[in-house]
MARMARSE-227842 format. One record per residue (C-alpha): residue in one letter; x, y, z. Coordinates in nm, 2 decimals. Layout:
N
<site A, <X, Y, Z>> ...
//
This chain:
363
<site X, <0.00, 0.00, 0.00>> <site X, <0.13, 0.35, -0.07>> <site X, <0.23, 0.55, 0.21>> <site X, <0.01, 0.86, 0.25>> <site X, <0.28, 1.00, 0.51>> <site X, <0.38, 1.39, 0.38>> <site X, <0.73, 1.48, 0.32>> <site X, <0.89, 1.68, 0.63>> <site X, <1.16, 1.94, 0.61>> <site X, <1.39, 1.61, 0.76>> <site X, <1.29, 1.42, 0.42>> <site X, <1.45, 1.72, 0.23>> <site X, <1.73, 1.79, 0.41>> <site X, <1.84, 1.42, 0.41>> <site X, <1.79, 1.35, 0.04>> <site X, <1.96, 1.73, 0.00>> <site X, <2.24, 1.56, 0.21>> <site X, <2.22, 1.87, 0.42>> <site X, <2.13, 2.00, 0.77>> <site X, <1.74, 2.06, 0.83>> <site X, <1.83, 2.44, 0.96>> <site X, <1.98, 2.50, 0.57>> <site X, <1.64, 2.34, 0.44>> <site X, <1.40, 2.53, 0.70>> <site X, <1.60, 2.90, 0.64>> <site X, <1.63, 2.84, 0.25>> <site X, <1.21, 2.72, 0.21>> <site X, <1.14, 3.04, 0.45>> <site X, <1.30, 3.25, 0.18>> <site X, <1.60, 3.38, 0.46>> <site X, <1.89, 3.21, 0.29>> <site X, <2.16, 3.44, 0.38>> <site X, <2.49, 3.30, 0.44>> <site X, <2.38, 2.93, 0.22>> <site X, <2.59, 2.89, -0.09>> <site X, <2.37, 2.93, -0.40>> <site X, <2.42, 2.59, -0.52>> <site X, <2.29, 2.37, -0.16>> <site X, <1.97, 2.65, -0.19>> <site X, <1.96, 2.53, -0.53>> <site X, <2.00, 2.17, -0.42>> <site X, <1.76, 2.23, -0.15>> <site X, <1.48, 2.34, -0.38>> <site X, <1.53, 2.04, -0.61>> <site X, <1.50, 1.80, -0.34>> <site X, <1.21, 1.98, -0.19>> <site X, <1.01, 1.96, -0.54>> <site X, <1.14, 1.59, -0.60>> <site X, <0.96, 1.48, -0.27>> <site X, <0.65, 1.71, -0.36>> <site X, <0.70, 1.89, -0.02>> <site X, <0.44, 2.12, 0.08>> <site X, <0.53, 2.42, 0.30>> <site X, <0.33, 2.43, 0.61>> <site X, <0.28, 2.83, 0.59>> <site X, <0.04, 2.86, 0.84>> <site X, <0.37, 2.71, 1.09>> <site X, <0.61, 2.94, 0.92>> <site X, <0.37, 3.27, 0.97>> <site X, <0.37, 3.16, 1.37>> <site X, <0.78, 3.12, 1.37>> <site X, <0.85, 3.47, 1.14>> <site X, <0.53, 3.62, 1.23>> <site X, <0.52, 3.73, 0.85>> <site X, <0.30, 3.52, 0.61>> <site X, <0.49, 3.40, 0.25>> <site X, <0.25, 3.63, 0.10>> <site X, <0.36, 3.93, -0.12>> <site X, <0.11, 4.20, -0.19>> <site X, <0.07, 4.37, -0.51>> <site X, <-0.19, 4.68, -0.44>> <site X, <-0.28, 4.81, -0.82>> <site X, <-0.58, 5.10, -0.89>> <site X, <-0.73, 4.92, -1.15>> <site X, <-0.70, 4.55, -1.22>> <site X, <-0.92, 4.52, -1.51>> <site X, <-0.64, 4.77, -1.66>> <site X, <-0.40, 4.58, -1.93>> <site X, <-0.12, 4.79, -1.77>> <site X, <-0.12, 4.58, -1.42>> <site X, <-0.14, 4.22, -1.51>> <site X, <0.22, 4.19, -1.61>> <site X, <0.33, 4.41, -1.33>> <site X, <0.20, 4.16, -1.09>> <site X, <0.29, 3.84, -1.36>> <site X, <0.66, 4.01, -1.32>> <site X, <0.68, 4.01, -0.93>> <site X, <0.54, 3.65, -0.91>> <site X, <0.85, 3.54, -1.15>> <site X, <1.11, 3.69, -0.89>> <site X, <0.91, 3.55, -0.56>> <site X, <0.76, 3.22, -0.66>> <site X, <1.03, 3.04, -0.71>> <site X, <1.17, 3.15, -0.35>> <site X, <0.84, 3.01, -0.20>> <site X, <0.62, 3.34, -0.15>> <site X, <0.23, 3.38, -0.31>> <site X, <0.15, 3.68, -0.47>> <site X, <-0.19, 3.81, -0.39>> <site X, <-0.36, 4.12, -0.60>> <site X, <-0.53, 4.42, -0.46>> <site X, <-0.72, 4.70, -0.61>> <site X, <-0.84, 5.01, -0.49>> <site X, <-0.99, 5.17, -0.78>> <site X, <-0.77, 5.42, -0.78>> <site X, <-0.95, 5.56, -0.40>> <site X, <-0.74, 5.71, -0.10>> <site X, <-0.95, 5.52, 0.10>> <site X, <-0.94, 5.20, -0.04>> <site X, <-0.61, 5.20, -0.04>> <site X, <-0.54, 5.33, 0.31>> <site X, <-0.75, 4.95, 0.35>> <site X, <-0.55, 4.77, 0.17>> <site X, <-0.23, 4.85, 0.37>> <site X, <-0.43, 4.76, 0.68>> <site X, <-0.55, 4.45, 0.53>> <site X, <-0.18, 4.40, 0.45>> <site X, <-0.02, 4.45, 0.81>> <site X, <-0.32, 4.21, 0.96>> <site X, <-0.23, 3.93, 0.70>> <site X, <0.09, 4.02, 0.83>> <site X, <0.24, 4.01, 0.46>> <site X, <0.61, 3.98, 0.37>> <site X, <0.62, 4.25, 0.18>> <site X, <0.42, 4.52, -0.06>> <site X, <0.43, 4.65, -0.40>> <site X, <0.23, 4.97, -0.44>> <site X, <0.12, 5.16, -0.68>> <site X, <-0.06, 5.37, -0.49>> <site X, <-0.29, 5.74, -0.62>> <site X, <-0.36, 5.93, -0.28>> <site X, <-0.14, 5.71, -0.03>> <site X, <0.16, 5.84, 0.11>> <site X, <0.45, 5.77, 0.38>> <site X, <0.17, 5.88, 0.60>> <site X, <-0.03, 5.58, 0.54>> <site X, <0.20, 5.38, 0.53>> <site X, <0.35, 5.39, 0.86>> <site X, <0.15, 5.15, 0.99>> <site X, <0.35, 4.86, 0.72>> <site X, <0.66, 4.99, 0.79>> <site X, <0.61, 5.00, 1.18>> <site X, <0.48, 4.63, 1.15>> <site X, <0.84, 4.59, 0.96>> <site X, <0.66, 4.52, 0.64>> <site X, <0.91, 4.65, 0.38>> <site X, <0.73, 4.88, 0.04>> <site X, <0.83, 4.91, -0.33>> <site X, <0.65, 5.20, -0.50>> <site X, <0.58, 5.27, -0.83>> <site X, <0.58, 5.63, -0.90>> <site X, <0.51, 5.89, -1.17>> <site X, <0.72, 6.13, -1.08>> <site X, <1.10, 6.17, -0.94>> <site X, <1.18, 6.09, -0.66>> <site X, <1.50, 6.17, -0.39>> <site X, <1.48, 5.85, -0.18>> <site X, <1.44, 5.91, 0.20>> <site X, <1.52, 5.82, 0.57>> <site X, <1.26, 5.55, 0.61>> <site X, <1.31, 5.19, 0.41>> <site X, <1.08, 5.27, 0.12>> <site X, <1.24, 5.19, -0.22>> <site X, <1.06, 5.42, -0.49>> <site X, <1.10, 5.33, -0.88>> <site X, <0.98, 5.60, -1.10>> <site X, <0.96, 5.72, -1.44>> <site X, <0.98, 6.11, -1.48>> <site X, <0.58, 6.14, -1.64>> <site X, <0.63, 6.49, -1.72>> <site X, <0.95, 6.41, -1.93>> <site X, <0.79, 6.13, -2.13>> <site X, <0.45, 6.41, -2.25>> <site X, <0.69, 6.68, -2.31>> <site X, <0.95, 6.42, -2.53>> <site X, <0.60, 6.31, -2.71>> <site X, <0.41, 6.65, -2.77>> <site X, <0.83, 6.76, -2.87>> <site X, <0.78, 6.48, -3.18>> <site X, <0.41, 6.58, -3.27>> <site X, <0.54, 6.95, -3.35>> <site X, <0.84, 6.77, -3.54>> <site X, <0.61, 6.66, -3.74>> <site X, <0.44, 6.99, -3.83>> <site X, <0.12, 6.95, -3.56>> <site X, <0.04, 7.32, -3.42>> <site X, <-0.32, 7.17, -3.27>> <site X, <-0.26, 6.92, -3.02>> <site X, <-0.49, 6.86, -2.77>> <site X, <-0.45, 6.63, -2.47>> <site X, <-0.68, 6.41, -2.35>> <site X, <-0.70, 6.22, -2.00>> <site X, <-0.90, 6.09, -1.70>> <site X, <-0.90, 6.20, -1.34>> <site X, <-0.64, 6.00, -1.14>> <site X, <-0.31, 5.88, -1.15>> <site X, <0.01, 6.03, -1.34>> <site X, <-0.22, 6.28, -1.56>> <site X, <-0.10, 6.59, -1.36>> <site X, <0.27, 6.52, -1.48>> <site X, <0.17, 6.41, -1.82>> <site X, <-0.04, 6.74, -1.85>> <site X, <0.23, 6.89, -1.71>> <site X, <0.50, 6.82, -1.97>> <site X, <0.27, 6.82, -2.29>> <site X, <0.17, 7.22, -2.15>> <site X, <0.56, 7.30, -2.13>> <site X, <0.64, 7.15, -2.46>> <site X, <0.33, 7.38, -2.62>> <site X, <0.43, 7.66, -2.40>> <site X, <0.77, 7.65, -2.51>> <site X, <0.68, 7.64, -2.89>> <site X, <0.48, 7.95, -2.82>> <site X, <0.13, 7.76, -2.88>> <site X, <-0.15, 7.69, -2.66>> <site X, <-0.23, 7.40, -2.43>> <site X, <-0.56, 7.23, -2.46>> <site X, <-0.68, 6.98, -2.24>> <site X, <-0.99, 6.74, -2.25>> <site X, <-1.12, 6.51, -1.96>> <site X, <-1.28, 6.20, -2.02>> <site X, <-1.51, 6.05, -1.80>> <site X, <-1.30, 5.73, -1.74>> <site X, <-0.97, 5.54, -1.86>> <site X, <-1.13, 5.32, -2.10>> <site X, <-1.24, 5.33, -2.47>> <site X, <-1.61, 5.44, -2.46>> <site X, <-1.45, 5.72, -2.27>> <site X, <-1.25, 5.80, -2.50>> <site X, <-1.40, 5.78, -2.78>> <site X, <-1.69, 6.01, -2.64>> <site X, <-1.46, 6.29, -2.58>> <site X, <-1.32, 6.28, -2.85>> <site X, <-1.68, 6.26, -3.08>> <site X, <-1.69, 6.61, -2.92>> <site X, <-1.39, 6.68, -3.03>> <site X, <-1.47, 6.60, -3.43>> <site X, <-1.80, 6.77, -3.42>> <site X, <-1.56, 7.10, -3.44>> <site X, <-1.54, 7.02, -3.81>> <site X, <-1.25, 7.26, -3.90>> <site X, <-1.14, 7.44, -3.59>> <site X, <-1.07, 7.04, -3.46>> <site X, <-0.74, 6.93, -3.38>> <site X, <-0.51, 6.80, -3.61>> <site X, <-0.33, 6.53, -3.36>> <site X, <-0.50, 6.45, -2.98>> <site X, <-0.22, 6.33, -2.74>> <site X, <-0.41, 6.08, -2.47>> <site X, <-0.32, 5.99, -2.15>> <site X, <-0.32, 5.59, -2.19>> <site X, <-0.38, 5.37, -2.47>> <site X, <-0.73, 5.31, -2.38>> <site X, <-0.85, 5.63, -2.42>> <site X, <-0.63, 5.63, -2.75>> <site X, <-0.84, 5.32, -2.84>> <site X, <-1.14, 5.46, -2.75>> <site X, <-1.04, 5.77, -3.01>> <site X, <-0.92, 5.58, -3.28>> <site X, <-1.27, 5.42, -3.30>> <site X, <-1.40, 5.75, -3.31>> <site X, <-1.19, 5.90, -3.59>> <site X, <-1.31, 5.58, -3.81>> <site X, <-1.66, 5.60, -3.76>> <site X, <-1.68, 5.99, -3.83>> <site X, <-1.46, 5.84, -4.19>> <site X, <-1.17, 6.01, -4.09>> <site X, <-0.86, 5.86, -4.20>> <site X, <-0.56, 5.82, -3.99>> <site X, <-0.29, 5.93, -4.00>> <site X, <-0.36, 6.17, -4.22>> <site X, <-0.67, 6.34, -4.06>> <site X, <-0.58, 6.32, -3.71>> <site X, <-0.26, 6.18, -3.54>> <site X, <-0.31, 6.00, -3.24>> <site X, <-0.11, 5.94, -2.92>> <site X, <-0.14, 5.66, -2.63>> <site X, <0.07, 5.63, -2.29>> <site X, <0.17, 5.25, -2.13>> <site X, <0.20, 5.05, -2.48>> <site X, <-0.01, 4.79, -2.37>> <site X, <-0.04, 4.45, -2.56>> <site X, <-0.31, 4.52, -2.84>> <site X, <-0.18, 4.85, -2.95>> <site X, <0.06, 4.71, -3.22>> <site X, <-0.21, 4.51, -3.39>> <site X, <-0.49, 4.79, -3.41>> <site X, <-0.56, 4.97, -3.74>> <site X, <-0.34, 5.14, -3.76>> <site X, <-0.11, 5.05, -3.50>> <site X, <-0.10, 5.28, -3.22>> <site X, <0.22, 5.54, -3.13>> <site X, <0.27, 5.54, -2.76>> <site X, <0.51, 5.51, -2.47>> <site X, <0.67, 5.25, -2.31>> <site X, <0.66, 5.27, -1.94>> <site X, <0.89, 4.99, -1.79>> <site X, <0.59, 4.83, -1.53>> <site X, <0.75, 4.49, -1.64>> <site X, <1.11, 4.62, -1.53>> <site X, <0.98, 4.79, -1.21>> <site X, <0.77, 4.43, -1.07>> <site X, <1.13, 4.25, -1.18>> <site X, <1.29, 4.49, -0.98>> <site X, <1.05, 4.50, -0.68>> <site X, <1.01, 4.13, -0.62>> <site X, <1.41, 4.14, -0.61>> <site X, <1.41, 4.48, -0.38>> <site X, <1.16, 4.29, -0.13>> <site X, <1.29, 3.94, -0.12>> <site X, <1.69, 4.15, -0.03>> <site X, <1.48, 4.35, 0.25>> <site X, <1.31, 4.04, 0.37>> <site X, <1.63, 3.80, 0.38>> <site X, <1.81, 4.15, 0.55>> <site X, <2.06, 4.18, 0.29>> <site X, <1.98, 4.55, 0.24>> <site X, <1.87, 4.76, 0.54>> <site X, <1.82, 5.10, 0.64>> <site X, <1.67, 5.40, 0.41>> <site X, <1.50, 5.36, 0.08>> <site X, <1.63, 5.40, -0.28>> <site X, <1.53, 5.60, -0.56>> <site X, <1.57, 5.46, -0.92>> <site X, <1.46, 5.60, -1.18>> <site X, <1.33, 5.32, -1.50>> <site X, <1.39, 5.38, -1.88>> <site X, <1.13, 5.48, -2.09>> <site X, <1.08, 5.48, -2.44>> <site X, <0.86, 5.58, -2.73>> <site X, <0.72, 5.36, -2.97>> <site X, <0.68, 5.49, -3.30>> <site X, <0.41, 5.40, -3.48>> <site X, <0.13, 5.43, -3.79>> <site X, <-0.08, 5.63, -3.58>> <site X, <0.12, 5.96, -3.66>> <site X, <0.21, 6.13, -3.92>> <site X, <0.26, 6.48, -4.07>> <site X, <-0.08, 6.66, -4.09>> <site X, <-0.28, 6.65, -4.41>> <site X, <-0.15, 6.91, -4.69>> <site X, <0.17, 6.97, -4.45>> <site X, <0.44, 6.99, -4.76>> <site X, <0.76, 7.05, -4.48>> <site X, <1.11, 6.84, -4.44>> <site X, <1.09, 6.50, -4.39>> <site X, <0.98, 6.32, -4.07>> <site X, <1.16, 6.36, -3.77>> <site X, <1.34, 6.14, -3.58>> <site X, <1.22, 6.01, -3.29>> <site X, <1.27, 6.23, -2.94>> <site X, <1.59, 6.14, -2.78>> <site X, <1.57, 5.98, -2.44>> <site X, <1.75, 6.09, -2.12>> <site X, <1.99, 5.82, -1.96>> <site X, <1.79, 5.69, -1.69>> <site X, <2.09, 5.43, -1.54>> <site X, <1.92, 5.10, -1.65>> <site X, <2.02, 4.86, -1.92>> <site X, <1.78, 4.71, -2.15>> <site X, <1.43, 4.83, -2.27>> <site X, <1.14, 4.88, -2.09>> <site X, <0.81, 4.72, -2.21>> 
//
């Protein structure tokens, strides 16, 4: 009869060939100190005996859970999935869950979540967080819980152990709006949605326009998402000729929601209107046409998280938090061009990027 007995940390650490203090530390995800190939060792034997962590035991001894919270605005947004997909790569395999929160974007919500967070006594928490602020988070970092931010705008690091990882919002709309009037477009107007990085994005697409001695126009749609933006901008192409000749939006849903709108008034783009996106989400190469936007590194930044927590965890990095600052870059593509009867030079190239310290492209 086939044994229905469990495999015990002992099991591991004897077909490991190694003591069961290496196996408990490693499996607990605190492996300072063991070589990388006996954690490597470890974790083979571990899944060659099929053992089963007993968290609930491991909770008691750490009093942390081998949980890793991800707390997103919006998770029916294509922009957070592979966040989260891109911590659970880096933590996974070192024995922690990842476990998805969203706050739709509310101050309240996500002063919840956190709490929610220091009862489940998580490891750690990636956040990318709207209204919440050091403030808020004191209770995490008091409960030692460390946080990995996601940010929109620079930032200087600080005294407490928060590591932020940002890309400069108002850079990436001013580089953007800088190519649109490369190209000959004088009547940009921008388009976004209350909440999140719009303020910076506004921000640089007004100080590019400024700058060229034109005049900032912004639109608000009701929501991030395509009816919303393709009912703004229906108000926008009822203008008939005082319209815009390109519309900049604030993510690539609105700039979905647009695109549908050009097309059913029988524009034709590129030529009659020039449109933007921000995040260059997964279904933006393969609309019609393909959609220029701006790649914002949320894969990078959950790589880089997962590793920033599991180092703070294991207490391989202490003390005050980091500032890094993530690449960006834009993606050119068949949703711009110059505006209709424009006879100007030829194209421009695209914006050059600032050196943001990172290797390798975001996406």
């Amino acid at each position: 009869m086939k044994s229905t007995r469990k495999p015990t940390q002992k099991d591991v650490a004897t077909h490991a060939g190694v003591s069961q203090a290496a196996v408990s530390s490693v499996l607990s995800g605190d492996a300072a100190g063991i070589r990388p190939e006996v954690q490597e060792r470890i974790r083979d034997s571990a899944k060659a005996l099929n053992y089963v962590p007993n968290r609930m035991a491991q909770a008691l001894k750490t009093n942390r859970s081998m949980m890793i919270a991800c707390i997103v605005p919006d998770l029916s947004n294509p922009f957070y999935p592979p966040l989260i997909r891109a911590v659970q790569k880096v933590v996974e395999p070192q024995g922690y869950d990842v476990i998805a929160l969203s706050t739709d974007g509310s101050g309240a919500a996500e002063a919840r979540m956190i709490e929610l967070c220091i009862d489940r006594r998580v490891a750690g928490i990636v956040g990318v967080f709207f209204v919440a602020t050091i403030r808020e988070l004191a209770g995490a970092l008091a409960a030692d819980i460390p946080v990995v931010r996601y940010e929109s705008a620079p930032k200087r690091g600080g005294a407490l152990p928060v590591d932020d990882y940002y890309v400069d919002n108002h850079q990436v709309a001013s580089a953007l709006t800088a190519q649109l009037l490369g190209l000959g477009h004088r009547d940009i107007v921008f388009m976004a949605s209350p909440g999140g990085p719009e303020r910076a994005r506004i921000g640089g697409y007004s100080a590019a326009l400024v700058a060229a001695g034109l005049t900032p126009r912004v639109v608000t749609a009701p929501s991030y998402s395509i009816d919303g933006g393709a009912a703004i901008a229906a108000e926008l192409l009822a203008e008939g000729s005082g319209r815009p000749t390109a519309i900049m939006c604030a993510d690539d849903l609105l700039a979905c929601g647009t695109i549908r709108a050009c097309q059913t008034s029988g524009l034709s783009l590129p030529q009659d209107m020039s449109v933007t996106g921000f995040n260059n989400l997964a279904m933006t190469d393969v609309l019609n046409p393909s959609l220029t936007t701006v790649s914002l590194g949320q894969e990078l930044f959950g790589q880089l998280a997962g590793e920033r927590l599991l180092a703070r965890v294991r207490g391989d990095v202490e003390g005050p938090g980091e500032a890094v600052a993530l690449p960006y870059a834009i993606v050119d593509r068949a949703s711009t061009a110059r505006p209709r009867g424009d006879t100007s030079s030829s194209r421009v190239q695209q914006a050059s990027l600032p050196d943001t310290g990172i290797s390798g492209n975001a996406s």
